[in-house]
C-alpha positions, 0 to 999 in steps of 0.5 A, a space after each residue: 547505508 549497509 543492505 543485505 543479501 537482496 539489496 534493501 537497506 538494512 538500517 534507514 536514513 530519513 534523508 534518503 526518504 521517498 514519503 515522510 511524515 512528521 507530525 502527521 494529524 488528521 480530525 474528523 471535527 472533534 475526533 482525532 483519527 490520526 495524533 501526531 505520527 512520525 514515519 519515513 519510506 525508503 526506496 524499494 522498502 515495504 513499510 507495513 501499517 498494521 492494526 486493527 479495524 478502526 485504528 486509523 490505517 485508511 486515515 493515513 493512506 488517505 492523508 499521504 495520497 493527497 485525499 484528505 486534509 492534514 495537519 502537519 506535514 507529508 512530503 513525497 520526493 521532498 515535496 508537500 502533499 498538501 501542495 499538489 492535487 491528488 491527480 498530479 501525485 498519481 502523474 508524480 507515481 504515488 499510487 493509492 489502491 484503496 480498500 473498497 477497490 474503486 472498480 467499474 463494474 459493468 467494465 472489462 477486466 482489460 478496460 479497467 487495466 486501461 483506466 489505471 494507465 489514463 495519465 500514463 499512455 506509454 509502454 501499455 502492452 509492457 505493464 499489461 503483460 506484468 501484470 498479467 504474468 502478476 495475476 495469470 487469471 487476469 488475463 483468462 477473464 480479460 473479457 469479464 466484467 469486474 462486477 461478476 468476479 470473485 472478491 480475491 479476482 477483485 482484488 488483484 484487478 484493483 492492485 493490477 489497475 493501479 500497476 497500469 499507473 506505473 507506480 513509484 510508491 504504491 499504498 495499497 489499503 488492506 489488501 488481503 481483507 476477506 480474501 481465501 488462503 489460496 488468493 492470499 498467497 496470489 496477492 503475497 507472491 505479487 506483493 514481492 514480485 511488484 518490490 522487485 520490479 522497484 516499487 516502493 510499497 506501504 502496506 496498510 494492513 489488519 493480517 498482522 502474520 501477513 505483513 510481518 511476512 512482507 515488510 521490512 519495518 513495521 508500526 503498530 497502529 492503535 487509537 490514533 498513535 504508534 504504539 510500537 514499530 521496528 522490523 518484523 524480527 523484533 516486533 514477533 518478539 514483543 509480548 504484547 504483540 504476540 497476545 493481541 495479534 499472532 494468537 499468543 
């Protein structure tokens, strides 16, 4: 597999994969969120899920974290996720930081970074000190409860967390929803910054122009099903895509 001039792959092998769906399907009783998606992560790739509200993206972080039933099949490092409780993929690196952020309020900044780091007690100083020099204004509130912080400190306190987790797959769930342009280009800096750190991350993602910035492939999501994928460079080019999500 040829890669380019900073080390990724510049075509993809399923085989080599670090996630993998097949057939992927997920119902909420007679509702079908999720119908039937095929896709594959490689190592160190950005694979971004874009779409909008409602589409099925957190229905899909949910399913390959291990947090929600699913027909068909999903395999992390070529095992089935079915197959192993949500707390031992997080153990395995299969980190899930989700939309809502998940954090404790009425807790610290720094005790909040500790809870990310429960099931991996190695080596804490040196993942707190990425992630501090991830998001500088961390470490300033380190003493601030969660509860008090901006959405966009938030943000990067719940990405921060879940990098004391020591990821090898980190799926993060619309990161960039709600947050000013300022912390956005926060969150872009650390996204590259995390890929280069070797983590392989799926961006699930309504900021189209934001993810086609990050990822190596793309797959629109709409109604459940893929309704076009390929890399940023090809997708920037599709009619329909330039109507309904980058304003023409």
């Amino acid at each position: 597999m040829s890669t380019d001039a900073e080390g990724r792959s510049s075509a993809t092998d399923p085989e080599r994969a670090v996630l993998r769906a097949e057939d992927l399907r997920v119902s909420y009783g007679e509702v079908a969120a999720l119908r039937g998606l095929d896709f594959h992560v490689e190592e160190r790739e950005i694979v971004a899920i874009i779409g909008p509200n409602g589409a099925g993206k957190s229905t899909l972080a949910d399913a390959v974290s291990g947090h929600l039933p699913y027909e068909g099949s999903v395999s992390y490092r070529g095992r089935e996720v079915a197959d192993s409780r949500a707390s031992d993929l997080v153990s395995r690196g299969l980190i899930h930081c989700t939309e809502t952020r998940d954090l404790f309020g009425y807790m610290s900044v720094d005790d909040n970074l500790d809870l990310g780091a429960y099931r991996h007690r190695d080596d804490l100083d040196g993942r707190r000190e990425f992630v501090y020099d991830l998001f500088p204004t961390l470490e300033e509130r380190a003493d601030q409860n969660a509860r008090t912080m901006s959405g966009g400190e938030q943000q990067m306190l719940a990405i921060g967390r879940a990098l004391m987790s020591d990821p090898d797959l980190l799926l993060l769930d619309e990161p960039t929803l709600g947050l000013a342009p300022v912390v956005l280009d926060d969150i872009s800096d650390g996204i590259e910054e995390i890929r280069d750190a070797g983590v392989t991350v799926v961006l699930c993602e309504q900021n189209v122009t934001f993810a086609m910035d990050h990822a190596d492939r793309i797959f629109l999501l709409e109604n459940g099903r893929f309704e076009r994928k390929g890399t940023p460079e090809t997708l920037r080019g599709d009619e329909y895509i330039r109507e309904a999500y980058l304003g023409g």
